[in-house]
N, C-alpha and C positions, 0 to 999 in steps of 0.2 A: 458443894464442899469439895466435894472430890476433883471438881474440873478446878477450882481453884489451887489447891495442890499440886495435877498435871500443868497449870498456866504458872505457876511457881518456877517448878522445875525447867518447865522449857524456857523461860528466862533466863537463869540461871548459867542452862548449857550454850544460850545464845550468849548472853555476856561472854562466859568460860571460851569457848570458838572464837572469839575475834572477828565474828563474819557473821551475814546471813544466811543461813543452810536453810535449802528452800524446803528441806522436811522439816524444819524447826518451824517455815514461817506456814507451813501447810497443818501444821499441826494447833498452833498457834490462834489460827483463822478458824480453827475447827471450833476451837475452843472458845469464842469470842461470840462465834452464830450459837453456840448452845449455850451460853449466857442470856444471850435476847432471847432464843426459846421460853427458857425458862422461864422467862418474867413475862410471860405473854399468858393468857388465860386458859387453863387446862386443857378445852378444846382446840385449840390449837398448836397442843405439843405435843405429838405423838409419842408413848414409849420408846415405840420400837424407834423412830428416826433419832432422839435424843440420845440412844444407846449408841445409834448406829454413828453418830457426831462422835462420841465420847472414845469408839473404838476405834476410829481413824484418828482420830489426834493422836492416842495411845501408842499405835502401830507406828506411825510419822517421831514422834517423838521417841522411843525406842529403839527405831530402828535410826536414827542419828547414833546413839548411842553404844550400838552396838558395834556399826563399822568401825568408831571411833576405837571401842577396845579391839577390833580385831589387826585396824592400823597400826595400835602399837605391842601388838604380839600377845595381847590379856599381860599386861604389866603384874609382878607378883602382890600385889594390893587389890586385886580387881573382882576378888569373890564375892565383897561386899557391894559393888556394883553390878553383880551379876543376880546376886539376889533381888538387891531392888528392882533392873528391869524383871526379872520373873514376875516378883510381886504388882509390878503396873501392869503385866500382860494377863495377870491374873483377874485386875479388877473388874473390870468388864462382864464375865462372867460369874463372879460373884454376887453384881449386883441383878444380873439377872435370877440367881437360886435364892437374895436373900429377897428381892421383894416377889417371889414365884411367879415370874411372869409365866404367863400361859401361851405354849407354843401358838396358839391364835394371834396371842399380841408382837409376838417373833416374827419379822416377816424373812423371804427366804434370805437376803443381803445380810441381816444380822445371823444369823444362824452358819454362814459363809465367811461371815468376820471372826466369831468366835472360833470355830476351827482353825483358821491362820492364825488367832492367837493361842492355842492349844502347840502348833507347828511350831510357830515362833517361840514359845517357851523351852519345849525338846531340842529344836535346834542350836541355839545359842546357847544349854547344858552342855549338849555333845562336843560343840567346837570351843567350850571353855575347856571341858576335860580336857579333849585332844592337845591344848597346847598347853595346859599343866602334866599332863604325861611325856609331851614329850620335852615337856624342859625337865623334869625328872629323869628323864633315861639322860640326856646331855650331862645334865649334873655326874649322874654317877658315870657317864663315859670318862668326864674329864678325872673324878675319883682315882677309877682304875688307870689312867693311863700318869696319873700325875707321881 
């Protein structure tokens, strides 16, 4: 359900782009092999490799995203964009505490993914602050000097 929602969305930005971004179609691919996983017979689809699909999509798909707001300076509309990538950066590890995988089932690659998505959330807070502060000092420089 969830990879369908990420396969959603990364259409969506593919359409929106006009082009093929090759994180869009890496992401994309990710998400297409962890379809067939899924439909394959429980022995045969590891946790931990199905998570570890689902978080590279997330990261590729995302991280399209993100350049995309950072190209046009976090437009004043873009907090609601900023949340939702949090929230996709987020799922990943969510679905690891809600079905309590057991770090056994974790191998060291998932564990190294989630962390980057931990990064990747902090970071893309910081540099949306960063440029709504300082289109906030701008504003009020032009204030004062107007």
């Amino acid at each position: 359900v969830l990879g369908d929602l990420a396969q959603d969305h990364i259409q969506q930005r593919g359409e929106a782009a006009g082009e093929d971004d090759h994180f869009l179609i890496r992401a994309s691919a990710a998400l297409e092999k962890l379809k067939l996983l899924c439909g394959e017979e429980k022995e045969c689809s590891n946790p931990s490799n199905l998570l570890e699909l689902y978080t590279q999509a997330i990261l590729d798909m995302t991280y399209f995203e993100e350049n995309k707001l950072v190209d046009e300076d976090f437009p004043e509309d873009s907090s609601q964009k900023v949340k939702e990538l949090i929230s996709f950066l987020s799922e990943p590890e969510i679905l690891v505490k809600e079905n309590n995988m057991h770090p056994k089932h974790c191998n060291l690659l998932v564990d190294e993914l989630l962390e980057c998505l931990s990064w990747r959330r902090g970071a893309l807070l910081y540099i949306y602050c960063q440029f709504s502060d300082q289109k906030k000092r701008v504003a009020l420089e032009k204030i004062q000097f107007a």
